[in-house]
Backbone as numpy.savetxt, mean C-alpha at the origin, in Angstrom:
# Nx Ny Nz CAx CAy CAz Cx Cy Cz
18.95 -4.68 4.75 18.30 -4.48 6.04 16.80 -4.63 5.90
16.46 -5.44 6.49 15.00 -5.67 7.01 14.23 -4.47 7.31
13.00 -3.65 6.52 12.75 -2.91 7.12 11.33 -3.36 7.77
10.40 -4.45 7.21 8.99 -5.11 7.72 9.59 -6.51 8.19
9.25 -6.97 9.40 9.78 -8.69 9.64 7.88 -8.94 9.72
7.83 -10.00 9.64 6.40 -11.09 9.83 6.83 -12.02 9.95
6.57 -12.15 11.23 7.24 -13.24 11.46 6.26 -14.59 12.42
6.05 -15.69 11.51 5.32 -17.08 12.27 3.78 -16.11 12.97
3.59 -15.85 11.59 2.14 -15.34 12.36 0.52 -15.50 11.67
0.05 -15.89 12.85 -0.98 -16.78 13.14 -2.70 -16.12 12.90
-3.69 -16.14 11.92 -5.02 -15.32 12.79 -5.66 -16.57 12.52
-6.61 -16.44 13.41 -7.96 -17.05 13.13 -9.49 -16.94 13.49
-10.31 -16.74 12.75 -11.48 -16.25 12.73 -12.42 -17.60 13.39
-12.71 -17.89 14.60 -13.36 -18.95 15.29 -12.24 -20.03 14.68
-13.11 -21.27 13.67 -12.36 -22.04 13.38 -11.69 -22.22 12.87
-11.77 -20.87 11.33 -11.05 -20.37 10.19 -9.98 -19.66 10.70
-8.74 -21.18 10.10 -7.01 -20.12 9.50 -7.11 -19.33 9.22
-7.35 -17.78 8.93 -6.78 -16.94 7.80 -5.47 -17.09 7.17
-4.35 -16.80 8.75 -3.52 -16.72 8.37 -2.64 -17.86 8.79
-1.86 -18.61 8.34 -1.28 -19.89 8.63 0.44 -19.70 9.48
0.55 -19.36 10.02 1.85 -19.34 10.53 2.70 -18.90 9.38
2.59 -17.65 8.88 3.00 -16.96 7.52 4.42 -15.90 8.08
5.47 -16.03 7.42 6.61 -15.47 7.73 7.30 -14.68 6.96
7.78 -13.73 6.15 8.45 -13.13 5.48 9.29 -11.90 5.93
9.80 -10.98 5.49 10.93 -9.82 5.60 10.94 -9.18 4.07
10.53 -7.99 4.61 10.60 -6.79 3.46 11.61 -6.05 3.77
12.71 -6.31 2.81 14.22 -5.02 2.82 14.01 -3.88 2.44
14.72 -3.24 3.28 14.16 -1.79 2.77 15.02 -1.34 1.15
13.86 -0.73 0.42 14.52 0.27 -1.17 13.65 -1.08 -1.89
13.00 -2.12 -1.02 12.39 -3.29 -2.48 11.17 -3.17 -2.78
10.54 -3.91 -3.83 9.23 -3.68 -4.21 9.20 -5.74 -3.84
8.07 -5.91 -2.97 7.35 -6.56 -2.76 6.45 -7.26 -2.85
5.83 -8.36 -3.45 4.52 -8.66 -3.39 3.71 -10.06 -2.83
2.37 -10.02 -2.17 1.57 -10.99 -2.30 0.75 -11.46 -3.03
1.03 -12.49 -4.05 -0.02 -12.91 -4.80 -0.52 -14.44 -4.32
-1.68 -14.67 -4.98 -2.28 -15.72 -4.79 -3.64 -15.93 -4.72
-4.65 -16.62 -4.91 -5.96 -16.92 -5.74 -6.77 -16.17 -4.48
-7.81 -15.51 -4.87 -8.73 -15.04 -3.44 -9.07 -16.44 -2.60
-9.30 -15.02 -0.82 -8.98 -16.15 -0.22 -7.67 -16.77 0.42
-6.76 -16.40 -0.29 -5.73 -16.95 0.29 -4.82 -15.98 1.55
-5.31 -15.44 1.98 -5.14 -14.55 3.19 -3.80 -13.32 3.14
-3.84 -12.77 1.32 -3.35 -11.34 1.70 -4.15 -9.97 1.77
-5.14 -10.05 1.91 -5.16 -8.76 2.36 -5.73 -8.98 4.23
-6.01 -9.84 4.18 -5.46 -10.22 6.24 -4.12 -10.04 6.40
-3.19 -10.16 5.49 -2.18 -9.44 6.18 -1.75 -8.33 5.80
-2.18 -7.22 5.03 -2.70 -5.82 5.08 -3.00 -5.59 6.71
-4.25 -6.36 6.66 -5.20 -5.87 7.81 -4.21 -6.20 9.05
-3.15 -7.25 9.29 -2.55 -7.15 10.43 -1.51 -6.12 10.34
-1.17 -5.87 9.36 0.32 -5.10 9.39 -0.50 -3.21 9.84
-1.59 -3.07 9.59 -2.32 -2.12 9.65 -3.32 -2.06 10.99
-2.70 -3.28 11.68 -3.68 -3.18 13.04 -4.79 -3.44 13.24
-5.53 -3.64 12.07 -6.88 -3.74 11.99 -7.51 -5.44 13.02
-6.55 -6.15 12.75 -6.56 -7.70 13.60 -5.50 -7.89 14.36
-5.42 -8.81 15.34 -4.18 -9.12 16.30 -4.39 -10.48 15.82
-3.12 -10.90 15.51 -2.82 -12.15 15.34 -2.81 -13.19 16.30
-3.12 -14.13 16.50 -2.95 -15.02 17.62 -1.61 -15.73 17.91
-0.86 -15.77 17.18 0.77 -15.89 17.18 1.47 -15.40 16.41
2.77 -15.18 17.07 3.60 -14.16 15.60 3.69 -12.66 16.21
5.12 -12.03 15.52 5.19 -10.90 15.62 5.40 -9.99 14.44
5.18 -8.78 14.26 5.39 -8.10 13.32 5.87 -6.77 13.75
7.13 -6.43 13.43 7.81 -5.15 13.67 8.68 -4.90 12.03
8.27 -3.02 12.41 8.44 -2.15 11.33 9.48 -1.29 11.99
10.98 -1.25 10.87 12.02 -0.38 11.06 12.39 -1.19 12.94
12.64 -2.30 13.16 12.86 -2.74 14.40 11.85 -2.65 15.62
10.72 -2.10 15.11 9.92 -1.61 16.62 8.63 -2.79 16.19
8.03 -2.57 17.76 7.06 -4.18 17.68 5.87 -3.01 17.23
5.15 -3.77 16.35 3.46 -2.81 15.30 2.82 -3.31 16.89
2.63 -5.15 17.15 1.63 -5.11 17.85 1.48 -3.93 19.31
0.16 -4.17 19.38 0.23 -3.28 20.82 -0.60 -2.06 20.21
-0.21 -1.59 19.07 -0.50 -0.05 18.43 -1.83 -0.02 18.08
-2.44 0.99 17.86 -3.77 1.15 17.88 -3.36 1.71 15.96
-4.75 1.15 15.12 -4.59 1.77 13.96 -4.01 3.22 13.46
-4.44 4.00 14.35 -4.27 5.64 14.15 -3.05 5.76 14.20
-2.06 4.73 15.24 -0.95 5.17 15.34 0.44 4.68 14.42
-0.86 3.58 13.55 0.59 3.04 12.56 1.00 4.54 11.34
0.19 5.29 10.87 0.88 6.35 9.97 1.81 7.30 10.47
2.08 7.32 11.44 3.08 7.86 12.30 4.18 7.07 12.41
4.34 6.16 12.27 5.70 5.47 12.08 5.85 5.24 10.42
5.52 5.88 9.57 5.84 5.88 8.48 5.38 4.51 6.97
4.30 4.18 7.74 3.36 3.46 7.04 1.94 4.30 6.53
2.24 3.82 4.81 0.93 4.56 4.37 -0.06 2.79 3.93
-1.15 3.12 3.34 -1.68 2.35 2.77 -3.02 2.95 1.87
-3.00 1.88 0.75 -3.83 2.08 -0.26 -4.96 1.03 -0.02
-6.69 1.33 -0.52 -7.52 -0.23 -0.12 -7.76 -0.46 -1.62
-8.42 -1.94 -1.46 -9.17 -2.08 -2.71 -10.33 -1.62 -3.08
-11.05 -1.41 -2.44 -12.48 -0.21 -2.52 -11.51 1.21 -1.95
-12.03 1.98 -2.64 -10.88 3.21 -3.15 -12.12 4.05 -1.59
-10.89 4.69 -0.48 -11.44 5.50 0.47 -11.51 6.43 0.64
-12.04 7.81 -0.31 -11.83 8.80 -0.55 -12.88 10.46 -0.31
-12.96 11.50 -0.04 -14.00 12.27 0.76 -14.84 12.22 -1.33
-15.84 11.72 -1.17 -16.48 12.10 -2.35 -16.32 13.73 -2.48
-16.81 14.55 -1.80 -17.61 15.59 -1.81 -16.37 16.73 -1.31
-15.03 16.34 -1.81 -14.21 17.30 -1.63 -12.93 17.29 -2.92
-12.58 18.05 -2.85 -11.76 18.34 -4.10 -10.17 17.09 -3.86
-9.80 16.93 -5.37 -8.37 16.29 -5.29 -7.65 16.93 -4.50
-6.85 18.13 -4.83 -5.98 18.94 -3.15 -6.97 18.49 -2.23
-7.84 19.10 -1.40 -8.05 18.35 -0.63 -7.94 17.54 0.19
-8.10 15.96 -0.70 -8.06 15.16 -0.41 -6.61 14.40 -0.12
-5.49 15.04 -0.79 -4.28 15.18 -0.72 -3.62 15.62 0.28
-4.46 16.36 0.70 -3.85 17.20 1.93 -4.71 16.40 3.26
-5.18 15.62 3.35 -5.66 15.07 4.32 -4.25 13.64 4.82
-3.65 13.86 3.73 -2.34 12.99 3.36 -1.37 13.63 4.74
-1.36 14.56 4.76 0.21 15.81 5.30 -0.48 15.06 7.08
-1.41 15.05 7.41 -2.22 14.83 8.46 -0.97 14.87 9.72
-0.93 13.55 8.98 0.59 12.81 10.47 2.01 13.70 10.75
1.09 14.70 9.93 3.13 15.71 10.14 2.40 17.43 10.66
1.36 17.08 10.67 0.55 18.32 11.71 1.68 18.68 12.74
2.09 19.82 13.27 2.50 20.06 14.53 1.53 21.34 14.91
0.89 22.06 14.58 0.28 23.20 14.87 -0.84 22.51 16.02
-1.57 23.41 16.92 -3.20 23.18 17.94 -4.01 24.10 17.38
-4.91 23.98 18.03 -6.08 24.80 17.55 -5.92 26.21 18.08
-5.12 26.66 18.76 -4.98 27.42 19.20 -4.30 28.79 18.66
-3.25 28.04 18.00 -1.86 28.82 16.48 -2.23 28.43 15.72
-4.00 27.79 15.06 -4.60 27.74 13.90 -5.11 28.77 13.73
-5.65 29.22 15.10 -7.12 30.22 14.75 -5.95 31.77 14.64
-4.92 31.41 15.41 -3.78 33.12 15.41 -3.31 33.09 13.91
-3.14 31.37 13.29 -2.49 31.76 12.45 -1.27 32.05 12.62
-1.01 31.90 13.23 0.81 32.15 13.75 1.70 32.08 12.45
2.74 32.34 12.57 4.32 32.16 11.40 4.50 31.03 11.34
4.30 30.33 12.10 4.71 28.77 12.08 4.00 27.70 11.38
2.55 28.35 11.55 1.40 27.66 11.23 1.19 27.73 9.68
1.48 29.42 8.97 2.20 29.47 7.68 2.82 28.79 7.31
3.96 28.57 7.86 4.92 27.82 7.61 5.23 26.16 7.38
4.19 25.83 7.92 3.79 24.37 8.04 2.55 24.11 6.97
1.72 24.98 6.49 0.49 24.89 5.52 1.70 25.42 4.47
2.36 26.13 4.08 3.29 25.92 2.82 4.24 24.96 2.34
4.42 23.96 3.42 4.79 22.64 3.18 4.33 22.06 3.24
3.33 21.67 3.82 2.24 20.58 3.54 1.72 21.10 2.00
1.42 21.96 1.37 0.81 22.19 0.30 2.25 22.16 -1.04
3.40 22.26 -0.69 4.38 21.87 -1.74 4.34 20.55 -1.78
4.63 19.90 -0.71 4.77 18.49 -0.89 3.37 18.06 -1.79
2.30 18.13 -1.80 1.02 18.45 -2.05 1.18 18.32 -4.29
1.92 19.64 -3.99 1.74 19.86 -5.44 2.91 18.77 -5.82
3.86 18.78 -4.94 4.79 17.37 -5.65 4.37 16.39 -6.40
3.42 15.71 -5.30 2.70 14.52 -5.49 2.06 14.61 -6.79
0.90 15.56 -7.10 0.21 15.87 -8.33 0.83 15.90 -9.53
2.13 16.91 -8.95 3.12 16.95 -10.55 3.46 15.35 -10.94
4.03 14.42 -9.79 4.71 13.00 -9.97 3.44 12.50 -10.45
1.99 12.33 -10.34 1.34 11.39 -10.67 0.11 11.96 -11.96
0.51 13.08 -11.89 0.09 13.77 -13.28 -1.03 14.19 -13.44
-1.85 15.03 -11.84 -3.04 15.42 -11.79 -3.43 16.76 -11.69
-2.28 17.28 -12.32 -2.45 18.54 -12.35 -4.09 19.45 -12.86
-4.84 18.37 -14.11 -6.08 18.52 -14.52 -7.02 18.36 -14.06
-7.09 17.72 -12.56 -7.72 17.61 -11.49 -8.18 18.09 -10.38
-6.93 18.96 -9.87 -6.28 19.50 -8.32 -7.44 20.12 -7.95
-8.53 20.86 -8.90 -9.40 21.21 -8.08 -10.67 21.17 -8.56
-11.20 19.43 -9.05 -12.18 18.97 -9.09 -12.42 17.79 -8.07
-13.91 17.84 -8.15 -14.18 17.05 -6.84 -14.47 15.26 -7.01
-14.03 14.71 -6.25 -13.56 13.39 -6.40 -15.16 12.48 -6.93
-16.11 12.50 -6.41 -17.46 12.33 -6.89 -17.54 12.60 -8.27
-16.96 13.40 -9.08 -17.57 13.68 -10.58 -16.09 12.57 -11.81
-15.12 12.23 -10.55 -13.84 11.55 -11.28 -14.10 10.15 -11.80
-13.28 9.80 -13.06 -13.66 8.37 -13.33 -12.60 7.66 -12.29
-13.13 6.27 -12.57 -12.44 5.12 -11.61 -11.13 5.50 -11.58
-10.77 5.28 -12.60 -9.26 5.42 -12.90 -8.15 6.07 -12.35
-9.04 7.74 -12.26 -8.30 8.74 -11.45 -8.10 8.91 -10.26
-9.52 8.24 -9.37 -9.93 8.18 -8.09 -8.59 7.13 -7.19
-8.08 6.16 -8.36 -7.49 5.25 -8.03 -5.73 5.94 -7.78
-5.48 6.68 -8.85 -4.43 7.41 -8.41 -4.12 8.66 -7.41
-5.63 9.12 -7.02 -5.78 10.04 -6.20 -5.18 9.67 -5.28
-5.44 8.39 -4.31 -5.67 7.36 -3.53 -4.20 7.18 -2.96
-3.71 7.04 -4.94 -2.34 6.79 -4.38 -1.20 7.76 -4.24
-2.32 8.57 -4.21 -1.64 10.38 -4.44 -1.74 10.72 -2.74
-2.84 10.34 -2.26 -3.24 10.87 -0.93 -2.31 9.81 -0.05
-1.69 8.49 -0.55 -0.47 8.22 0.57 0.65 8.34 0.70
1.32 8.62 -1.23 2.43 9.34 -1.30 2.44 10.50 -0.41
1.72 11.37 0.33 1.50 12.50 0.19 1.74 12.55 1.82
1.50 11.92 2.26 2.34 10.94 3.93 3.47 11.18 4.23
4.49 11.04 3.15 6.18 10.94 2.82 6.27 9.39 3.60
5.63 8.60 3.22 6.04 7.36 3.77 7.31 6.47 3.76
7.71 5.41 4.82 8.71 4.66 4.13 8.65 3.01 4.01
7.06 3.09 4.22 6.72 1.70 3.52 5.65 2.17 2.97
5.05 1.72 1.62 4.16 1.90 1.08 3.26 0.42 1.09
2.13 0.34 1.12 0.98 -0.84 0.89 -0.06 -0.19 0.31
0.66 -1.40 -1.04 -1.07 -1.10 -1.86 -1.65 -2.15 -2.23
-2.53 -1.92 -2.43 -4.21 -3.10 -2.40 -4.60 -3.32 -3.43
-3.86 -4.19 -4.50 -4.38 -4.34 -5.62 -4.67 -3.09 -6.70
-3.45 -2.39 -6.98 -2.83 -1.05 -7.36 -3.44 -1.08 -8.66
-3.75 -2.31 -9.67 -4.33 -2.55 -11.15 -5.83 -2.34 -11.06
-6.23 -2.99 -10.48 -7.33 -3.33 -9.95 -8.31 -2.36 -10.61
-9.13 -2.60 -11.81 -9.85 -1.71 -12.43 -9.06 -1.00 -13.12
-7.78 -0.99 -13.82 -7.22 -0.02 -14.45 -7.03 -0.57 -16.08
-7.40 0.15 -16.88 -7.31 0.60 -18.19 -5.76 0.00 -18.28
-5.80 -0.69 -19.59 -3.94 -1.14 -20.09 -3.08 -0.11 -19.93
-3.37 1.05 -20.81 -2.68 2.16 -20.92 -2.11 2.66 -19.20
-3.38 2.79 -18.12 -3.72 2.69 -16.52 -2.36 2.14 -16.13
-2.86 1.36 -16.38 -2.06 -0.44 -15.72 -0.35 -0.04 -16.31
0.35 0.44 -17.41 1.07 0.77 -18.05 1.68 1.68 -16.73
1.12 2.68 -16.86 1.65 4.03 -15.88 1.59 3.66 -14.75
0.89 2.60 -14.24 0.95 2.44 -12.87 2.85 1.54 -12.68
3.06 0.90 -13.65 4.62 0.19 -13.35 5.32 1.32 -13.55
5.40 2.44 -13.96 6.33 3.56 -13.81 5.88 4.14 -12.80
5.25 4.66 -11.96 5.06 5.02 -10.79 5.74 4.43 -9.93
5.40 2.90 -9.76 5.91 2.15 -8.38 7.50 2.20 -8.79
8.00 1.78 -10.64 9.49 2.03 -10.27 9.91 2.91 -9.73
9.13 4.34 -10.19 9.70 5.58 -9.50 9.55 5.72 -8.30
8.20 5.35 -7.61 8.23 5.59 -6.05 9.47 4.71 -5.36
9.94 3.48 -5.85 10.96 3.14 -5.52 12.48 4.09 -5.35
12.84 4.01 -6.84 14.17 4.44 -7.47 13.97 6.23 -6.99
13.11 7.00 -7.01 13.19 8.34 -6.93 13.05 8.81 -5.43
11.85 8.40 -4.83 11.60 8.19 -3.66 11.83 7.46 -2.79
12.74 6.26 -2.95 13.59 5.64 -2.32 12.42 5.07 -1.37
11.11 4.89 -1.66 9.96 4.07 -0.72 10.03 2.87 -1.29
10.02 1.85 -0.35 9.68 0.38 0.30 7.70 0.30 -0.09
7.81 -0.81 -1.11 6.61 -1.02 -1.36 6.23 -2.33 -1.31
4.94 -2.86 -0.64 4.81 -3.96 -0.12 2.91 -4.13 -0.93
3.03 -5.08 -1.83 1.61 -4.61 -2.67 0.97 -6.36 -2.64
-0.28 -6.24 -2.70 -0.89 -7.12 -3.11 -1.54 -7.02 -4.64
-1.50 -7.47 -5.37 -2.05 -7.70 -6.65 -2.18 -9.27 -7.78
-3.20 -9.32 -8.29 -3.62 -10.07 -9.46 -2.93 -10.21 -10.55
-2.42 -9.08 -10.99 -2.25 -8.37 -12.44 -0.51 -9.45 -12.43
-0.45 -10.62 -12.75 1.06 -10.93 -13.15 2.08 -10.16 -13.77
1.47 -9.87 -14.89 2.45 -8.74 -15.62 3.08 -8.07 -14.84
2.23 -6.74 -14.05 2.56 -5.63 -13.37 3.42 -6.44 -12.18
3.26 -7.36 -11.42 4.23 -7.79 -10.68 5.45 -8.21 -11.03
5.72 -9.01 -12.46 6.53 -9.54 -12.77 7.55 -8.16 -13.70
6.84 -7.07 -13.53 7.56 -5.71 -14.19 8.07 -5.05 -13.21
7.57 -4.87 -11.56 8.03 -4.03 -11.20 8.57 -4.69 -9.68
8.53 -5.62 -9.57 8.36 -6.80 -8.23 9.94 -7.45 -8.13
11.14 -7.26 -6.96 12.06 -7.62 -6.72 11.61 -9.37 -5.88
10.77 -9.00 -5.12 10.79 -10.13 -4.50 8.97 -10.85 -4.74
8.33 -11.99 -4.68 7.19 -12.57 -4.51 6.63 -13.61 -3.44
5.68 -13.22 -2.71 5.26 -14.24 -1.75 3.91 -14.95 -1.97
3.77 -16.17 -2.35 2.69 -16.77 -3.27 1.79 -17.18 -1.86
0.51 -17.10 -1.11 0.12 -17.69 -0.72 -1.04 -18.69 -1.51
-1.76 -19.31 -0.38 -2.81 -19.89 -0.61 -3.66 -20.73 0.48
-4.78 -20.17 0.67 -5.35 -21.29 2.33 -4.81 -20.59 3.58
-4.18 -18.97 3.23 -3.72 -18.61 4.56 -1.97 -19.04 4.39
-1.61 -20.06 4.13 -0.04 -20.24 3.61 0.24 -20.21 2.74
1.90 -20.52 2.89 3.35 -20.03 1.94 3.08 -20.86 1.24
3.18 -20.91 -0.20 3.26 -21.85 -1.05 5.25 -21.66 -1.76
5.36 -20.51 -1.87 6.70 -20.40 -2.83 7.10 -18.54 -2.24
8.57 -18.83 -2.03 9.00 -17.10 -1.90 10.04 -16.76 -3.01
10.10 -16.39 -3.66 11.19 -15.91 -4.49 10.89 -14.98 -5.73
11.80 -14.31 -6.64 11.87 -13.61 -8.07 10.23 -14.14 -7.98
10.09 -13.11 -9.37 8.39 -13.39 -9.93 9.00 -14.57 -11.05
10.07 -14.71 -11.17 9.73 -15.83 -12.79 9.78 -17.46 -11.13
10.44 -17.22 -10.56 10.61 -18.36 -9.93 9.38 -18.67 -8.97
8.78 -17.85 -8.85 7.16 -18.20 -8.27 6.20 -18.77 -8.69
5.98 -18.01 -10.25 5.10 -18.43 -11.57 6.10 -20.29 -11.90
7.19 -20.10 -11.77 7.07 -21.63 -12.30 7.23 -22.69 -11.09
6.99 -22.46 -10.07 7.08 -23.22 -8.86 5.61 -24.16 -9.29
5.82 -25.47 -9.13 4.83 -26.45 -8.96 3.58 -26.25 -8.29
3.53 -25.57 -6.99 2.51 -25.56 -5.82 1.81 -24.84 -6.34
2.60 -23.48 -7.18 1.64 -22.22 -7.04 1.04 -22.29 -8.64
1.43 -23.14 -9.64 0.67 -23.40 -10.66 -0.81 -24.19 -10.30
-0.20 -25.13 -9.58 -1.38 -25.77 -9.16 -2.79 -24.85 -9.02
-1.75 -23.90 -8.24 -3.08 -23.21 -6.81 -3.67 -22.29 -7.74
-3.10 -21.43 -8.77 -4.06 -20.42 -9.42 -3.23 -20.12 -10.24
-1.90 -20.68 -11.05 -1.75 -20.15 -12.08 -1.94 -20.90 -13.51
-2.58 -22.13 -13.03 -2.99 -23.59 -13.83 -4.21 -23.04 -14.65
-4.63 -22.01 -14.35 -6.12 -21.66 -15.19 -5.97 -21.13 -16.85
-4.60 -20.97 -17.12 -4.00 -20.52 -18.14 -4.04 -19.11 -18.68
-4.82 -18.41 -17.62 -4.96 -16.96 -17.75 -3.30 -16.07 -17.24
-3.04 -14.69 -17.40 -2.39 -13.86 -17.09 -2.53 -13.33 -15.71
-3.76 -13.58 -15.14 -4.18 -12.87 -14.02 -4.20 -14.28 -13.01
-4.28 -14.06 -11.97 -4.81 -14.97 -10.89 -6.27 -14.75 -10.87
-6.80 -16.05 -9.40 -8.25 -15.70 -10.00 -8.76 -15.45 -8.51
């Protein structure tokens, strides 16, 4: 079952394609990816699947319902999280915290049974704060939880990040170049994560990344663009040896795209 369709969809910036009449379907329980040389218009489609642009043709519906129409605020409410490539995080507040800014979309309390404090309102800040410590235990920040994100190296900030959308209970995940600055050892733990956010958490992950390896370790399906279009859809070994997409950026003889 289809849980993301994209379907024949179109942007363009004045005269600039971004996106070329680009089409795919994310099943739900798979790990996903867009690769392809910068430039080649995936993280515009981040930015559409996230509302940030309206496409000029094409539709895109999540779990059967149409995204367009929706205003950004309202895509985490249908069960879309997302991760960026410049890491978006409160400097000047602690990991919990920042974790808990995660629970957001599952608020039911007003300001009203905040300030009483009500039973309910208990009751809802003790689950938002288990799920909370879940997350930390799964991504192993327990040495963190209550230092402040400003004094953290890259590294950690980066799992925070991906701590603060686990932390959503999402059922599509998007991440933004998930390697991206990460240490081997980093980069290592990050393919056990996404298997697990898969296999444990049963989340739908839809990622853009560079890092071949890490795609070709944890990646059921691959969508190669380039120029805004499809060059090749299939397995990661059948992408990497597709003709078009050697051409386009895997001809440089490096591991990474460029």
């Amino acid at each position: 079952m289809s849980l993301l369709a994209f379907e024949n969809v179109t942007l363009r910036f004045g005269g600039l394609v971004a996106v070329d009449n680009v089409s795919f379907h994310v099943g739900e329980g798979e790990v996903f990816a867009l690769v392809g040389p910068n430039g080649a218009g995936k993280s515009t489609v981040f930015n559409l699947i996230s509302r940030f642009y309206d496409p000029a043709e094409g539709d895109i519906r999540f779990a059967d319902k149409p995204l367009l129409g929706l205003r950004p605020d309202q895509v985490p409410s249908l069960g879309i999280a997302r991760t960026f490539q410049n890491i978006e995080l409160f400097e000047q507040s602690t990991v919990l915290q920042n974790l808990l800014v995660g629970r957001q979309r599952h608020a039911k309390s007003n300001m009203l049974t905040e300030m009483l404090f009500t039973p309910s309102v208990r009751e809802e800040e003790h689950r938002h704060r288990e799920v909370v410590e879940e997350v930390i235990d799964f991504l192993e920040l327990q040495a963190y939880r209550d230092k402040y994100i400003a004094g953290l190296p890259y590294g950690v900030r980066k799992i925070v990040e991906l701590g603060r959308a686990l932390a959503t209970e999402p059922k599509l995940l998007l991440l933004d170049e998930p390697a991206s600055g990460l240490s081997v050892e980093e980069s290592q733990d990050m393919i056990f994560w996404i298997e697990d956010i898969k296999k444990q958490m049963g989340i739908t992950v839809l990622m853009v990344e560079h890092d071949m390896n890490l795609v070709s370790a944890v990646c059921d399906r691959v969508l190669a663009l380039a120029d805004g279009k499809e060059l090749a859809i299939g397995t990661p070994a059948e992408v990497q040896a597709h003709p078009e997409v050697i051409k386009a950026y895997l001809g440089t003889g490096e591991g990474k795209t460029k």
